[in-house]
N, C-alpha and C positions, 0 to 999 in steps of 0.2 A: 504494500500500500504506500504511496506515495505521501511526503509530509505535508500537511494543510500548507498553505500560504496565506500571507497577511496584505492588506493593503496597498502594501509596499512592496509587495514581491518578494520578502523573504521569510523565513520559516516561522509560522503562528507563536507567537508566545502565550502562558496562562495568561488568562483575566483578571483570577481571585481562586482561592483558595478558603477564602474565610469571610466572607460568606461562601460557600461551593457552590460555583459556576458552572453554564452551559449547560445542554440540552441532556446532555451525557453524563452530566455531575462531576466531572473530570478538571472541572478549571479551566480550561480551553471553550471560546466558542467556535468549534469546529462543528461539523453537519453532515448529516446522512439522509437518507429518502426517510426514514424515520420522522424526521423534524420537518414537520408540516408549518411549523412557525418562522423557522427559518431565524433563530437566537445567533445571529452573527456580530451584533456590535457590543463590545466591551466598552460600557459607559462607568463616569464615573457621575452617581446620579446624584442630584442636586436635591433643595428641599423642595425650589418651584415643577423641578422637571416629576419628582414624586406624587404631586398635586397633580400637575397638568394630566398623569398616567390614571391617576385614582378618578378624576372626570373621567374620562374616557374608555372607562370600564377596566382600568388593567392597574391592579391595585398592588403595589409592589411592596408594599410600607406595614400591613397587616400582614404577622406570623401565621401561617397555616400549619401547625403541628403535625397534622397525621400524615402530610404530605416532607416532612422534615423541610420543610422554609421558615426561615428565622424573620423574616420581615428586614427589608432593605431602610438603612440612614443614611441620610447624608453623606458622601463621602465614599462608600460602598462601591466596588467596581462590580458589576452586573454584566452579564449574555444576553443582550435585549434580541426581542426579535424585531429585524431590519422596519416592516411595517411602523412598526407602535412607535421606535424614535426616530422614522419621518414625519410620522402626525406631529409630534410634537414639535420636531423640526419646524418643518413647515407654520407652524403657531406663534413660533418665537421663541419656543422655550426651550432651550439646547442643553443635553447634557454632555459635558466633555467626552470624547472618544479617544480612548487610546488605540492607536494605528497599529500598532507592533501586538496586538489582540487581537485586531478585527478580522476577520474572517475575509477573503477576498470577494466571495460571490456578492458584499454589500455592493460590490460595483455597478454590480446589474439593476440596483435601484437607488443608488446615491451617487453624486460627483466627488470623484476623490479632493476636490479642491474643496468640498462645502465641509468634508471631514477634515481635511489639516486645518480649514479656519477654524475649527471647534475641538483641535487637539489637545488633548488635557497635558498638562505642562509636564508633569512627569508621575513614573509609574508608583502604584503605593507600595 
């Protein structure tokens, strides 16, 4: 199997680890036909970007127990899927991306330039 690649074209790095990440639980957002959601961008999410998701029906910030999610704070690097942080994109409310996370296929629905303007300055 070949190694995922990032935004950048070189080898995917984790996302997080703490909270555990990706579609996979693995820390990587990497993807397989599995992932119908398609959790490619490694954000690091904010408290407005947490609100704007919780409108919008994708409530990232409430622990779900039985499903083992601790509930995302501020600060938190997250697998989002590509959809959910263009909505909020697109609304103004950005959460930084880190590049050296992001899963390549984000290309097919984002401009890499719209992601380096909203590159999180450095990794946690």
């Amino acid at each position: 199997m070949a190694t995922a690649k990032n935004v950048l074209g070189t080898p995917l790095k984790s996302c997080s680890t703490q909270p555990l990440t990706g579609f996979y639980r693995n820390g990587c957002c990497d993807t397989g036909p599995d992932d119908l959601g398609l959790h490619l961008v490694c954000t690091r999410v904010t408290a407005a970007f947490l609100a704007h998701q919780k409108q919008i029906g994708n409530d990232l910030s409430t622990p779900i127990r039985e499903y083992g999610f601790p509930g995302l704070r501020p600060g938190d690097q997250w697998c989002l899927c590509v959809t959910r942080w263009k909505e909020s994109f697109e609304a103004g409310i950005i959460a930084p991306v880190v590049l050296e996370a992001t899963h390549m296929s984000t290309l097919e629905f984002v401009d890499l330039e719209d992601l380096q303007r909203h590159a999180a300055v450095e990794s946690v």
